[in-house]
C-alpha positions, 0 to 999 in steps of 0.5 A: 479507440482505433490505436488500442485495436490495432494493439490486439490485432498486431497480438492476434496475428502473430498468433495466426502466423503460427496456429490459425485458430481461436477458441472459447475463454479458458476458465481459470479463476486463479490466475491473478494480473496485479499491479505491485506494489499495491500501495505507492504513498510518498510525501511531498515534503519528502519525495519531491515532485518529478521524482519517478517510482516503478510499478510491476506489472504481475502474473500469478498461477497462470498456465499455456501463457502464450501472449499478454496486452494491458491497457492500464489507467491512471490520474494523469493530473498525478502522475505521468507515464514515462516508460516501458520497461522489461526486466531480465527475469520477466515471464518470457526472458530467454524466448523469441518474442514480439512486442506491441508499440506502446501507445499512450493516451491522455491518462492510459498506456497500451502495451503487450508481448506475444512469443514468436513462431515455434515458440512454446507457452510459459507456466507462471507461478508468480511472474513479472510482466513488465514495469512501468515508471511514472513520474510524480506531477507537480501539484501546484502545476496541475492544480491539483490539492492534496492531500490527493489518490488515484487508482492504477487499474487495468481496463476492460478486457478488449485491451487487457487479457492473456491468452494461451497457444491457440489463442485463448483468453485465459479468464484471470482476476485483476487487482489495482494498485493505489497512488498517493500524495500527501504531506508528513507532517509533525506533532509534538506530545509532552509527556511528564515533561518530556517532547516527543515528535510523532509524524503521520502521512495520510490521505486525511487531515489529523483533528487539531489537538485530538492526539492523545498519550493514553499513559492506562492503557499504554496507548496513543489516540488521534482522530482524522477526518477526509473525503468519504471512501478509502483512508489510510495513515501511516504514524511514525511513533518514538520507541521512548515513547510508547514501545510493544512485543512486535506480535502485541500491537492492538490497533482500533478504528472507531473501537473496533480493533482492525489489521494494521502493518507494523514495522520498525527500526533501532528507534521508532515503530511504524503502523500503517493502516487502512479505513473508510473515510466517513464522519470523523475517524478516530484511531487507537494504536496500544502498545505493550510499554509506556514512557519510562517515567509513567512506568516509574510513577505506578512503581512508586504509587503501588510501592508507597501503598504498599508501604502504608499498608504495612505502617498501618499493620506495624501500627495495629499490631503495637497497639495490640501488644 
């Protein structure tokens, strides 16, 4: 405790030195502090523990920006701190300024910046603070199971704040950024005799035997199940599979059509969405084209129906003559 309080009397004082006064909370309720990117998932089979990942530390629509401390928590059974680091670019780049010692403590890192004497407040539209790297934890060491999550948050306001040239807090909304660990892992689908490998990474386990190739509707289906609170799942899909016009995706939770991120690349699709983990979960992602052979098949069903149709009508008519 008395470490975090030595970091804003080491702020405050470098404000003292040039102004010597403080005033009341501005009030600027949009101004933004966030922690990006606001989803750090990796895959144990793919990112290997020890591997290390950056988070930016952001300022968004923040006006007289004179000096700034966080105090930012994490699962230190997860992650670990390694370093503070100040990009060329960050809010105060090309100005005198002073920065407090980073102090950590068992799950929690402490740091902040104030501009010097003489110095003149910064209007930020969008901005970057500073970074922080973290290295991923062995799970196996740490005793941890995943699939596993955490949240990198701000704490509370005696540790994190920005201030103005008199020394003001300028009243911002925070946003927290999430951590996840988990597995990829493979599931095959035979469709009309051919394989097809999708892969999921989610902080869930999917339902053995649940994945299903829905060839009507031009869709897949899956059910998950995990800890009650926040879910996600990322499913890599083969375009020979099941393909859509990128604004055509529909993607369900539980029936109930829901946003959901949808990239891709020369041969795959990739969405990612998010949910509440409760009972079962069961997803539907529903394209706009299906494996080639199902397409082929109706072709061939409508036109042999057309076909029979026409038999019948050659038919009616001869016997008529």
């Amino acid at each position: 405790m008395l470490r975090r309080k030595i970091l804003v009397f080491l702020l405050l004082v470098a404000l003292l030195m040039s102004f010597y006064q403080l005033t009341k909370t501005v009030r600027s309720s949009s101004t933004t502090l966030k922690i990006t990117p606001e989803r750090n998932i990796f895959a144990a089979n793919i990112t290997a523990p020890g591997s290390k990942f950056i988070i930016n530390v952001t300022v968004t629509d923040v006006t007289d920006l004179f000096a700034w401390q966080i105090g930012l928590a994490y699962n230190n059974s997860l992650i670990n701190f390694t370093k503070i680091i100040l990009p060329s670019d960050h809010v105060f780049a090309g100005k005198s300024f002073l920065e407090t010692p980073v102090v950590t403590e068992p799950g929690v890192v402490y740091y902040g910046i104030t501009l010097g004497p003489g110095q003149t407040s910064v209007n930020v539209a969008s901005g970057t603070l500073c970074q922080l790297e973290f290295e991923i934890l062995d799970p196996s060491i740490t005793g941890v199971t995943l699939p596993a999550l955490c949240t990198l948050h701000f704490i509370d306001s005696d540790y994190t704040f920005l201030l103005n040239h008199i020394g003001a807090v300028i009243e911002s909304t925070w946003q927290e950024s999430i951590f996840a660990y988990s597995y990829l892992r493979a599931s095959t689908v035979t469709v009309d005799g051919q394989e097809f490998n999708l892969f999921t990474c989610s902080n869930g386990e999917m339902v053995p035997g649940s994945l299903e190739v829905l060839t009507a509707e031009k869709a897949i289906k899956f059910n998950l199940t995990g800890t009650s609170g926040f879910g996600f799942v990322n499913i890599t899909i083969p375009k020979a599979l099941l393909n859509g016009n990128p604004s055509a995706w529909t993607v369900y939770v539980n029936d109930a059509t829901t946003p959901a991120q949808i990239t891709w690349n020369a041969t795959h699709t990739f969405v990612y969405v998010e949910f509440n983990f409760g009972s079962q979960v069961a997803i539907k992602i529903k394209g706009t084209w299906i494996v080639p052979e199902f397409v082929n098949m109706s072709l061939l069903a409508i036109f042999l129906t057309g076909m029979a149709a026409t038999t019948v009508l050659v038919k009616t008519k001869k016997a008529k003559n």
